[in-house]
N, C-alpha and C positions, 0 to 999 in steps of 0.2 A: 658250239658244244664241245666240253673237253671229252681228248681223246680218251677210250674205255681203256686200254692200255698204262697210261699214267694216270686215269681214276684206281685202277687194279694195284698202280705198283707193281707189271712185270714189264720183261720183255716183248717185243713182240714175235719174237719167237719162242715165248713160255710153253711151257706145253699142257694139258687139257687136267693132267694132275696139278699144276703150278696157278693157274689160274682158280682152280677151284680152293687150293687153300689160301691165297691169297683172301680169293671174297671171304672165307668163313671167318680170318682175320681181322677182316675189317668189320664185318658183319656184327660180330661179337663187340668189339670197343663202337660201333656206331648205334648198334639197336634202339631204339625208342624206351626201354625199358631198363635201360641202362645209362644211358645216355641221352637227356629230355631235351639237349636246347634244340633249339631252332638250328641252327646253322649243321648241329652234327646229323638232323631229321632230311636235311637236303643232301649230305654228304652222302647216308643212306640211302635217299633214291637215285641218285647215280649211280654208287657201288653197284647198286642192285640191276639196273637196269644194262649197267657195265657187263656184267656176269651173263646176263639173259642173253646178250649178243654174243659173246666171244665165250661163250659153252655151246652155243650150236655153232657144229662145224659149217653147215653153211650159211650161217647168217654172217661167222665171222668170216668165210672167205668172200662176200659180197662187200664186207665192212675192207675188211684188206684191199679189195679193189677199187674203192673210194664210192661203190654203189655201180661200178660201169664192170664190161667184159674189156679185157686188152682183144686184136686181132681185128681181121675182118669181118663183116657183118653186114646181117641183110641192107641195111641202110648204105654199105658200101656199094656191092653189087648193083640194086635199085637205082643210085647214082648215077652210075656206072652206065647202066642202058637209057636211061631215062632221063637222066637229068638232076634229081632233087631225090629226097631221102621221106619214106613215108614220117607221118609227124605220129608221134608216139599218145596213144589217151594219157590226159592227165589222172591226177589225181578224185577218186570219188569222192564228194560231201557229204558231211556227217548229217546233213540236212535232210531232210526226206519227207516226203506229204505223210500225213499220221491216216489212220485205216479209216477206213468208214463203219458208223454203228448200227444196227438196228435194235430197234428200242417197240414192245406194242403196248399202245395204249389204248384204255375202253375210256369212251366219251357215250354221253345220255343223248336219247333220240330227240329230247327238247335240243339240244345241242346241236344237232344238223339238220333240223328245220332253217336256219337264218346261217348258222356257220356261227362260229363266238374265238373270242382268243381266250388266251389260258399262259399260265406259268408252271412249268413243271421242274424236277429236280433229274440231273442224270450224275451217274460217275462215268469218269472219262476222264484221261489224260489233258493236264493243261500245261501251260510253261512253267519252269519251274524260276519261282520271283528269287532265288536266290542267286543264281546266277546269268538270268535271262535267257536260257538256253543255251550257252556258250559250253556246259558240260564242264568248267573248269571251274576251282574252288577262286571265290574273291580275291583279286589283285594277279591273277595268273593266267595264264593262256598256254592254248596249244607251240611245241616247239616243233621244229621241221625232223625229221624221222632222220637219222643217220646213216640208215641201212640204204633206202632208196634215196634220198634226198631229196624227199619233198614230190617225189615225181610220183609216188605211191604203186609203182610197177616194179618190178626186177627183170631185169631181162639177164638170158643166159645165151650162149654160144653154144649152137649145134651144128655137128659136121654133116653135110648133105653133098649132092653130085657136084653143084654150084658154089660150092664152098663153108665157110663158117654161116652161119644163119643164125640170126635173132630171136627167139623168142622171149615174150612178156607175160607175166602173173601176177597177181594181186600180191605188194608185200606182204611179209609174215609176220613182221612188226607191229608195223600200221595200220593194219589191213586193209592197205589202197586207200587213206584216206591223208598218205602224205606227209602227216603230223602224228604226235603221239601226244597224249594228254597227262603229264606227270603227277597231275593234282589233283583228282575227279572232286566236283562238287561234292559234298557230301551230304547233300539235303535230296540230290535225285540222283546220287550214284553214279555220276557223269552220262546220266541220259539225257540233261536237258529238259526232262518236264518230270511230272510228278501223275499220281493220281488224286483227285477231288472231286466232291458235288460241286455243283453248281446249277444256277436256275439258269431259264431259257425258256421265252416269251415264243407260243406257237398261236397260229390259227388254223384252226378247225374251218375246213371249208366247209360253206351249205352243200349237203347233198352227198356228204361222201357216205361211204357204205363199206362196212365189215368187208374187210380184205385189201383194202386202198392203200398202199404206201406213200406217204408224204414226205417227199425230199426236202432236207433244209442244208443250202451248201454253205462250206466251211464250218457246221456245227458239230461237227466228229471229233474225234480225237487229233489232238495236237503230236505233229509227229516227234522222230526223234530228232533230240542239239534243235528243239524247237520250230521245228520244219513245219509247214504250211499246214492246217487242220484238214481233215477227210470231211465227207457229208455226215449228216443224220438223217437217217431211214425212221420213218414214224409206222409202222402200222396199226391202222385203226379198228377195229374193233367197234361196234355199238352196242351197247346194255339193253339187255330187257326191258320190256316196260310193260306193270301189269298190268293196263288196262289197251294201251293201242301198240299196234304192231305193224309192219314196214310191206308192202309190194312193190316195189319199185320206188317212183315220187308217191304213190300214195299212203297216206294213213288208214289205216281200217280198224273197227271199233264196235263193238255188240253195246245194246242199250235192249232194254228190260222194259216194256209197255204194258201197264194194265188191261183186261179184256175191252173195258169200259172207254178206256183211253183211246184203245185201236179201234171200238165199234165208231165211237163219234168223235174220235178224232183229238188234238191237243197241239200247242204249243210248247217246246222243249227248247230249254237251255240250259247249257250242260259245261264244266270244263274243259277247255282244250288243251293243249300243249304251249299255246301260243295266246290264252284268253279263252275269253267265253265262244260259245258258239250255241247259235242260235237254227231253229230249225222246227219242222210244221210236219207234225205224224198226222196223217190225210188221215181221213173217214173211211174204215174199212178196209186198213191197212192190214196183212196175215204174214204170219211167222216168216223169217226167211228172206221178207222183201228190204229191201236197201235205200236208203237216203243220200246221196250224194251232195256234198256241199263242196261247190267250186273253189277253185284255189285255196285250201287249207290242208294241204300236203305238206311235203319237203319241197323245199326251193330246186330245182333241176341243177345238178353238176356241171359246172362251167359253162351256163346259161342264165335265160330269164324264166322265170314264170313258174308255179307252183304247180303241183301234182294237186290230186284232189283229197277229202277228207269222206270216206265211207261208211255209212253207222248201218249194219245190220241190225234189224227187228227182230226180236224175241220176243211174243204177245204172252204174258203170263197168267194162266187159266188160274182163279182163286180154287186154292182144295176144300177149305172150309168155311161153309157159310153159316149161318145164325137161321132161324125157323122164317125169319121177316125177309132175307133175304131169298131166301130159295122159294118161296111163294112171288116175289115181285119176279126171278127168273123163268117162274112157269107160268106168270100173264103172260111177260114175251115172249116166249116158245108157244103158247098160244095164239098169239095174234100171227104168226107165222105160218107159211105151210110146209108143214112138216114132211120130211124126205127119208124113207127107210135108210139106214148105212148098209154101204154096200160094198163088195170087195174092189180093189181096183191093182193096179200096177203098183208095187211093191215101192215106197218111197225110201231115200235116203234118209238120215238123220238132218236135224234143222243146221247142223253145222258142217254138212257135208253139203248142202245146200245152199248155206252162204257162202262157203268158199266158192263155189262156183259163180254163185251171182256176183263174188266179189270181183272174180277175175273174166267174169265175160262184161262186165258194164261198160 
């Protein structure tokens, strides 16, 4: 890299007015808007980056000591007792795992009966195709940092009981990544990725349930200079559904019986979530009582075997009959013996009812 000193045109022992008009100097006949070619567009990011160094006082006295302290130093001493010199951290990479996202999604309870896959849309950082995460604009790369030389530390001489002593900090230049980037992409601002949608094939386990997080690793965000992707956090959610509703693996379901149907009884087939389903309202079935039909729940969460399928009874008393009808009700109430009504212990409603029948079966 050419010296900042003969990029400036001074001495180096200018002083901090001499260099500053030096760069406005050159700043002026090299500007981009004065000056369009190519060649004088590079002459200006050296000027400039010239100036950046040798206007701070201590970047330029680091630069003046070629990036090192003269004298003795911890590495001295440590020798000294020891044998060997501690080894100095390198350089940090502009590389870095990218975050992880969380994302909630509602999925339909026909949907975690069986579990289903799906395709969904996120935004989220990806690499950026114009430069493949290298962070520098096409045909360019990072160059080694002058200040630290590549070693992305500064270390400075402190006087202690023991002598001069070492200390190390992240350059101020480079900021500890060793390299400086003259060029930045300019499609992702020399981040190295961008932001975008994109699709992304999930599955929906059988059995999951409102509150579940679904990890999907490296589906996160791509980090920065294109560094490794984070996970995707899914949370699930499951929709309403207006006719059956969740207990655990079970489904549970009200169903509407005519008086006539629950006196003598009827075969029922009804929609299910997963097909038809099939089922026998017994003879003298009453309000409240339950049908349990085996294995037509949700499939059990990282297992085998299904929950059950619940249909509480609702027996529906007709409000209005015709003169023919209510004469054929009062043969049967005839043929019957008849029982005074009589107070008894105070009942719950028919759906405070079911609920119970639903959760003690």
């Amino acid at each position: 890299m050419a010296d900042h000193y003969e990029v400036l045109g001074v001495d180096r022992n200018a002083s901090q007015d001499e260099i500053k008009k030096a760069y406005r100097k050159l700043a002026r006949e090299l500007h981009p808007d004065v000056n369009p070619g190519q060649e004088a567009q590079e002459r200006f990011k050296l000027v400039t980056h010239a100036y950046d160094v040798l206007s701070d006082p201590q970047a330029r006295e680091q630069y003046d000591l070629g990036g090192g302290v003269g004298g003795i130093g911890f590495g001295d001493i440590f020798e000294t007792f020891f044998g060997a010199a501690p080894r100095a951290a390198g350089p940090r990479s502009r590389r870095e795992r990218g975050q992880d996202a969380l994302i909630r999604i509602e999925v339909d309870l026909a949907d975690v009966i069986f579990g289903r896959k799906r395709e969904m849309e996120v935004d989220t950082a990806v690499i950026c195709e114009t430069c493949q995460g290298s962070c520098c604009a096409p045909g360019t790369e990072p160059v080694t940092c002058d200040i630290c030389k590549g070693a992305g530390q500064i270390q400075r001489s402190v006087r202690s009981l023991l002598g001069n002593v070492l200390t190390s900090s992240p350059c101020g230049t480079c900021r500890g990544y060793g390299t400086v980037i003259q060029t930045p992409c300019t499609a992702c601002g020399g981040q190295g990725r961008v932001r975008a949608r994109r699709k992304i094939s999930i599955e929906i386990p059988a059995g999951v349930e409102t509150g579940v997080r679904l990890q999907l690793q490296g589906q996160g965000e791509v980090g920065p200079a294109g560094g490794p992707p984070g996970d995707l956090f899914l949370e699930v959610k499951v929709g309403h559904h207006d006719i059956f509703s969740r207990n655990g693996d079970d489904l549970l379901a009200t169903i509407e019986v005519q008086m006539t149907d629950a006196i003598l009884g009827t075969d029922v087939e009804v929609k299910g979530l997963d097909g038809p389903v099939k089922f026998e309202i017994r003879p003298g079935t009453q309000s409240a009582d339950v049908v349990t039909i085996k294995d037509r729940g949700v499939t059990h969460l990282r297992g085998t075997g299904r929950g059950d399928l619940k249909i509480g009874v609702q027996v529906v008393t007709p409000a209005k009959l015709d003169a023919k009808q209510q004469e054929l009700i009062r043969q049967f109430a005839s043929t019957r013996k008849s029982t005074a009504p009589t107070l008894t212990q105070f009942q719950q409603s028919m759906f405070q009812k079911l609920r119970e029948r639903f959760l003690n079966i």
